[in-house]
C-alpha positions as CSV (number, residue, x, y, z in Angstrom):
1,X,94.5,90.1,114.8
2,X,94.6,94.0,114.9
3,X,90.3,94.1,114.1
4,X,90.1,92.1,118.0
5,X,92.7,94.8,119.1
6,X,91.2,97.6,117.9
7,X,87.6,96.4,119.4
8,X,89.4,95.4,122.6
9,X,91.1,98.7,122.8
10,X,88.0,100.8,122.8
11,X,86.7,99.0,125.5
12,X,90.0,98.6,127.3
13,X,93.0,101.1,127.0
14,X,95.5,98.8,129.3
15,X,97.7,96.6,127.1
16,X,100.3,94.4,127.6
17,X,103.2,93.8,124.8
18,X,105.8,90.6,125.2
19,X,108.5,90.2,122.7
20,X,110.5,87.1,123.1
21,X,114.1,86.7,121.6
22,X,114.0,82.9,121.7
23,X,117.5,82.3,120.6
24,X,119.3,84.5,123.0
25,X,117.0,83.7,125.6
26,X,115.4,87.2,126.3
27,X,111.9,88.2,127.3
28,X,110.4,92.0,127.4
29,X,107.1,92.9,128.6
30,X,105.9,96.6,127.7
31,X,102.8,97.5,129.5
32,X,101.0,100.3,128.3
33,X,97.9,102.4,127.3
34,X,96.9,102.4,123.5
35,X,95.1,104.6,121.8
36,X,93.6,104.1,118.1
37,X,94.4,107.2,115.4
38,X,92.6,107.4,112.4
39,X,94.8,108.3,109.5
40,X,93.0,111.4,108.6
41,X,93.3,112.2,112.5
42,X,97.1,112.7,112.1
43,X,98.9,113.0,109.0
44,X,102.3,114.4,110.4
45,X,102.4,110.8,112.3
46,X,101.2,109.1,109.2
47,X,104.1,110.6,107.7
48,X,106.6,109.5,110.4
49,X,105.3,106.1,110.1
50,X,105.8,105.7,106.1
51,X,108.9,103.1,105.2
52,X,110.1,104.0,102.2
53,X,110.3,100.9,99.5
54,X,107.6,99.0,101.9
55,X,103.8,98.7,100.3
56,X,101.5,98.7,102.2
57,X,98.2,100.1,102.9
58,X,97.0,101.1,106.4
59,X,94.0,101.7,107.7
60,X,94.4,103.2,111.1
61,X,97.5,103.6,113.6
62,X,98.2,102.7,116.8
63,X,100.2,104.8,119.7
64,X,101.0,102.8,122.7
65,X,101.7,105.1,125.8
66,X,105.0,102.8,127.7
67,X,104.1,103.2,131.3
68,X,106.1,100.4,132.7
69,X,108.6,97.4,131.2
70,X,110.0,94.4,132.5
71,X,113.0,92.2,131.3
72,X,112.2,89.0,132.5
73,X,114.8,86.1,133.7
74,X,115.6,84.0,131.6
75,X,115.2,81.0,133.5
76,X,112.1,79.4,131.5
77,X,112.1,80.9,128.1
78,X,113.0,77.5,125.8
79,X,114.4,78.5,122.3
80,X,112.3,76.7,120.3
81,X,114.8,77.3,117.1
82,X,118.1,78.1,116.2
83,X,118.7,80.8,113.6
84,X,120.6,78.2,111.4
85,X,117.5,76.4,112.0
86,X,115.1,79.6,110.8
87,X,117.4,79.9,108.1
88,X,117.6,76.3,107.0
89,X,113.3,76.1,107.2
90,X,113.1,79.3,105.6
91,X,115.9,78.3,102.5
92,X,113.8,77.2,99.8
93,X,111.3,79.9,100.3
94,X,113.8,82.5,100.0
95,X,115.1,81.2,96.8
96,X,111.7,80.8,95.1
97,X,111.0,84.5,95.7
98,X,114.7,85.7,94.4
99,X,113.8,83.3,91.1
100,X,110.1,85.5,90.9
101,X,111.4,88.6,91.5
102,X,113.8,88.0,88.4
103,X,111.2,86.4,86.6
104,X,109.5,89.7,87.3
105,X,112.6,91.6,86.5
106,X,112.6,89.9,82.5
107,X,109.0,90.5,81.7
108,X,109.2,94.3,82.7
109,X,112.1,94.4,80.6
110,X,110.3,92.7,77.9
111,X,107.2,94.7,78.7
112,X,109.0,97.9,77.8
113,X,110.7,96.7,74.9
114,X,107.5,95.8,73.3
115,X,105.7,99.3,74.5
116,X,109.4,100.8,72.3
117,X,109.0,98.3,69.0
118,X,105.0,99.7,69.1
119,X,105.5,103.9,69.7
């Protein structure tokens, strides 16, 4: 939902951030001002930013200022899954995308065999 962010943002700098660790039961709340950068604004953070081996195309960057966090208690954060559970849902998926990646692995190899038996 970054396009509401970004529109949100420009009205209102204050955001809040939660990140909850379901499993081992931890909760942290970042508050904070954001401000939108355009890439061309700031290439050297641009640059920071870049993951090597990741694709991806972004369209603008956002800096959040931390003025305050908060590690909240425990006490009513329910773990809605275990990570054997994650892992168990997320199984089959996992092992469809090894079998395309190989699949994709063979026709590249096959790709540049051909592009050899034609040069």
């Amino acid at each position: 939902m970054q396009y509401i962010s970004v529109g949100n943002i420009g009205g209102q700098e204050k955001v809040s951030i939660i990140m909850v660790d379901y499993p081992s039961k931890t909760r942290l709340k970042l508050y904070a001002t954001a401000e939108i950068i355009e890439l061309k604004e700031d290439p050297e953070l641009l640059n920071k930013l870049i993951l090597e081996n990741y694709k991806f195309r972004p369209e603008r960057m956002m800096v959040f200022n931390l003025e305050a966090y908060d590690w909240n208690c425990p006490q009513h954060i329910t773990p809605r899954y275990t990570l054997e559970e994650i892992d168990k849902a997320f199984s089959t998926q996992r092992k469809y995308t090894i079998k395309l990646e190989e699949e994709i692995k063979e026709l590249r190899l096959k790709l540049i065999v051909n592009e050899h038996k034609d040069s």
